[in-house]
C-alpha positions as CSV (number, residue, x, y, z in Angstrom):
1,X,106.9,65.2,154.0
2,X,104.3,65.9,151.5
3,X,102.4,62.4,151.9
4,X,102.4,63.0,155.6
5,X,100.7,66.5,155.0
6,X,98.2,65.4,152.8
7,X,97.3,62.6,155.4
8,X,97.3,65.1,158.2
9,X,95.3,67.9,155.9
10,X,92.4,63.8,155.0
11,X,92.2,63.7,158.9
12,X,91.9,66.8,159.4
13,X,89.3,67.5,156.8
14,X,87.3,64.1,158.3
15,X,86.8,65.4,161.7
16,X,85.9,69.1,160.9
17,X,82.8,67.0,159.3
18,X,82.5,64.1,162.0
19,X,80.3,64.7,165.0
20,X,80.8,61.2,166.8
21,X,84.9,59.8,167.2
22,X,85.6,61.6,170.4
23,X,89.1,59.9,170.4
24,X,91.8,59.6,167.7
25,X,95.0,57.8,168.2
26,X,96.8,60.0,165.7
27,X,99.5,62.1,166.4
28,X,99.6,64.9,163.9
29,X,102.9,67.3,163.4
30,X,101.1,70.3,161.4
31,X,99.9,73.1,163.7
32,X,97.0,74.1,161.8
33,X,95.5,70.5,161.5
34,X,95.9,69.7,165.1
35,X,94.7,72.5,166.1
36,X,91.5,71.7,163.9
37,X,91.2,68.1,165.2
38,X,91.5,68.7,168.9
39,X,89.0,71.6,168.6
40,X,86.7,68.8,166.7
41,X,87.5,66.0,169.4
42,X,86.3,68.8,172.2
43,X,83.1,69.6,169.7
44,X,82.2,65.8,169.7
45,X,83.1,65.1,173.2
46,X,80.8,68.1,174.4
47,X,78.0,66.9,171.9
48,X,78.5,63.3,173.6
49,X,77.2,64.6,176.7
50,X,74.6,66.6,175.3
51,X,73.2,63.4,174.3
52,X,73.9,61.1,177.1
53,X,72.7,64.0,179.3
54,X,70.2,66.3,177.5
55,X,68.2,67.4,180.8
56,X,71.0,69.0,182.3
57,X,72.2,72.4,182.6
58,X,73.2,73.4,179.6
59,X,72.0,71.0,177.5
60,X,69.1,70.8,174.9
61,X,68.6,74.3,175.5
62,X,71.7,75.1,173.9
63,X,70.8,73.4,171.0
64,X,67.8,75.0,170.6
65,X,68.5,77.7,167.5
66,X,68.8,81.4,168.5
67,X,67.8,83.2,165.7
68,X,69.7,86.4,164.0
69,X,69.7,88.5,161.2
70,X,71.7,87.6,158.7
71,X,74.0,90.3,156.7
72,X,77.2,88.6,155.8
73,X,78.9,85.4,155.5
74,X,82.7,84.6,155.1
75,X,83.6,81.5,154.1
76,X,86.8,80.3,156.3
77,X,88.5,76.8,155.7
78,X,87.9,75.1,152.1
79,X,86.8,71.4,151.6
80,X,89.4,69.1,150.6
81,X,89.6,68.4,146.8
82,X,86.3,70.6,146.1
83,X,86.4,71.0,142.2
84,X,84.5,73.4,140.8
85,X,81.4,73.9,138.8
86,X,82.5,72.8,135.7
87,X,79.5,74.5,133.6
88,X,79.8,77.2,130.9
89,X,81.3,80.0,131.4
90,X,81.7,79.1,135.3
91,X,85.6,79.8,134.7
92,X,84.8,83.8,134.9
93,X,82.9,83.2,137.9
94,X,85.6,81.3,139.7
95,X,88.4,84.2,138.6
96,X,86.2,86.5,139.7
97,X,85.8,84.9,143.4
98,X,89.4,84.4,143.4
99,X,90.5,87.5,143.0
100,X,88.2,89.6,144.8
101,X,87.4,87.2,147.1
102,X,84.0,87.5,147.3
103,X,80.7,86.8,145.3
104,X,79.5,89.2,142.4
105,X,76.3,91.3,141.6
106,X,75.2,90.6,138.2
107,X,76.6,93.9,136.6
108,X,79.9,93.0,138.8
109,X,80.2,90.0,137.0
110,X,79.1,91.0,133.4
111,X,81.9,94.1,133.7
112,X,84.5,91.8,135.1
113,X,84.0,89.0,132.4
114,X,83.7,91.7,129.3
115,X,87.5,93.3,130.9
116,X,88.7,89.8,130.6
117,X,87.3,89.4,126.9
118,X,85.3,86.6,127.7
119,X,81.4,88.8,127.5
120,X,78.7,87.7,128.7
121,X,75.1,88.3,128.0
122,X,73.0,89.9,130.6
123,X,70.3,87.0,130.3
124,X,73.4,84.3,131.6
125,X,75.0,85.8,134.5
126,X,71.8,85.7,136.9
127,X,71.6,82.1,136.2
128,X,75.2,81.4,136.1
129,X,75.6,83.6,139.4
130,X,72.7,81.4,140.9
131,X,74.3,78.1,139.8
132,X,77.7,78.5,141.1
133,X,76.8,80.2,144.0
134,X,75.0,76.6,145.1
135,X,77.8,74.6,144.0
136,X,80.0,77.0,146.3
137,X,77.7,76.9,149.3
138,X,77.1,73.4,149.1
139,X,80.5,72.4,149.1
140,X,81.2,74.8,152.2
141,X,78.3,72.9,154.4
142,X,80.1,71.3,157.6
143,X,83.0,73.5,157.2
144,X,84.3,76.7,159.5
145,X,82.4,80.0,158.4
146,X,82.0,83.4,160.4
147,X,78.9,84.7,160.2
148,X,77.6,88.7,160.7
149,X,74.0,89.6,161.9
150,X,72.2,93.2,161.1
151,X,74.6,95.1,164.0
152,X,78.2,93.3,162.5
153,X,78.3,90.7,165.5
154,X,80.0,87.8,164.1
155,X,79.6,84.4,165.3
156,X,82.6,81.2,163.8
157,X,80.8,78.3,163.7
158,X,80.1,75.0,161.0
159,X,77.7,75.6,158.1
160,X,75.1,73.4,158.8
161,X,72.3,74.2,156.3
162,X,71.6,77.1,154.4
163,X,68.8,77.6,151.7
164,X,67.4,80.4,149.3
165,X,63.6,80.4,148.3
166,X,62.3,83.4,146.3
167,X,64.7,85.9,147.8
168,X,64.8,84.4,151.2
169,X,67.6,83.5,152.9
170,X,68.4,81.4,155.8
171,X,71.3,79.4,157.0
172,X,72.2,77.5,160.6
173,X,75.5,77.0,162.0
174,X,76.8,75.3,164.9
175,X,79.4,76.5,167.1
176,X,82.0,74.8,168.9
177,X,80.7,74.8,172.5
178,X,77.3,73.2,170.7
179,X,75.0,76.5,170.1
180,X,72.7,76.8,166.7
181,X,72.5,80.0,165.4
182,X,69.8,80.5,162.5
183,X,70.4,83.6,160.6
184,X,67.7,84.4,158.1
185,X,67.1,88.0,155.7
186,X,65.1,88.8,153.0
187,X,67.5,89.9,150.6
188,X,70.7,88.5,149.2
189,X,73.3,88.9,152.4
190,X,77.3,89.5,151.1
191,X,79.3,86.7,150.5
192,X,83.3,86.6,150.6
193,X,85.9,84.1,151.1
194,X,89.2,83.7,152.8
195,X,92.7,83.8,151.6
196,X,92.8,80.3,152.2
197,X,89.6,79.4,150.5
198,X,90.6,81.8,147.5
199,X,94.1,79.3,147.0
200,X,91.8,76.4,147.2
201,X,90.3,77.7,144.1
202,X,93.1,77.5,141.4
203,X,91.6,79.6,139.5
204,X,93.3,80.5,136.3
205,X,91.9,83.8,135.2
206,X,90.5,84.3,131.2
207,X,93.1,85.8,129.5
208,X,92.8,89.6,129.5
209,X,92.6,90.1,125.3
210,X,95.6,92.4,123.8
C-alpha cells in the first residue's frame, strides 16, 4: 500500500542518517529500503565496535581520513521531502539539473535559461549557480554519494561534510565498512545526479516560448 511505502521509504531515510540503533524490530517488504536499512544496521553495528574497541585491529586507524583527489561527485539516493531553493529564478536551475542531470557552468546555465525564454543576466547566474548548488549539497549531506579521485577511482560512501572556500574544495565521506575518505581540489570538481535523485526533483521546466 502506499502508506506502508511511505513508512518504509521514513525508516529507511532515518537510518541512512543514524549512526547508533544497531537493531530495529521492523520488518520492511520493499527491496530497495531493506536493503538500505540492513546495510545501515551493519554500518552502526561495525561503528559500535569501533568505539567499544578502538585499539584493536582495524579500528581507529580506519577512521583516520585517507586523503584523495577530488574530480567528480555523483549524487546517489535523494533525501526524503528535500524542497528546493525557493529563491529567484532557482526554477531554471532546478530544470536544468533535472534534465541533464548534472550541475551547470555559468554560460551552461545562461544558454539553457535564454532557450527556455526565461534570460538571465550574466551578473545572476554565478550567484544563483553558487546558492543552489549549497542548498543541493547540503541537503545531500549523510546520504549515499560515489565519489571519483584524479585517476576515475570511485569510492560509494555517506556525504559527511563538504565545503568551498575561495575555489577550494573539499568534502569527507564515510563508507560502509567505517573508512573516511577526504577528497580535496583546487578547482570546481563535476557534479551530477542520479536518475533517482533527478525524480526527486519535480522539476517543472519554464516553458519553452512559441
Amino acid at each position: 500500500s502506499l502508506q506502508g511505502r511511505t513508512v518504509e521509504e521514513a525508516i529507511g531515510r532515518m537510518m541512512e542518517k543514524n549512526e547508533s540503533i544497531i537493531k530495529l524490530g521492523y520488518e520492511c517488504g520493499d527491496p530497495h529500503y531493506r536493503n538500505l536499512i540492513d546495510r545501515a544496521l551493519l554500518r552502526n553495528t561495525d561503528f559500535a565496535r569501533r568505539r567499544r574497541n578502538p585499539n584493536a585491529a582495524g579500528g581507529q586507524e580506519d577512521l583516520v581520513a585517507e586523503e584523495k583527489v577530488l574530480g567528480r561527485l555523483v549524487l546517489k539516493n535523494p533525501p526524503a521531502n528535500m524542497a528546493q531553493d525557493a529563491t529567484d529564478n532557482s526554477s531554471v536551475f532546478w530544470a536544468f539539473v533535472a534534465s541533464q542531470k548534472r550541475l551547470p557552468t555559468v554560460s551552461q546555465l545562461q544558454s539553457f535559461a535564454k532557450n527556455n525564454g526565461t534570460p538571465l543576466k550574466y551578473s545572476q547566474v554565478a550567484p544563483l549557480i553558487k546558492q543552489c548548488r549549497k542548498h543541493l549539497l547540503d541537503g545531500a549531506t549523510n546520504t549515499v554519494v560515489s565519489v571519483a579521485d584524479n585517476y576515475e577511482v570511485h569510492q560509494e560512501g555517506y556525504l559527511r561534510h563538504w565545503s568551498e572556500t575561495n575555489g577550494n574544495w573539499s568534502l569527507t565521506i564515510r563508507t560502509d565498512d567505517g573508512k573516511s575518505y577526504a577528497y580535496r581540489c583546487n578547482k570546481e570538481p563535476v557534479f551530477s545526479i542520479s536518475d533517482t535523485w533527478a525524480e526527486s526533483l519535480s522539476v517543472t521546466a519554464p516553458p519553452t516560448p512559441a
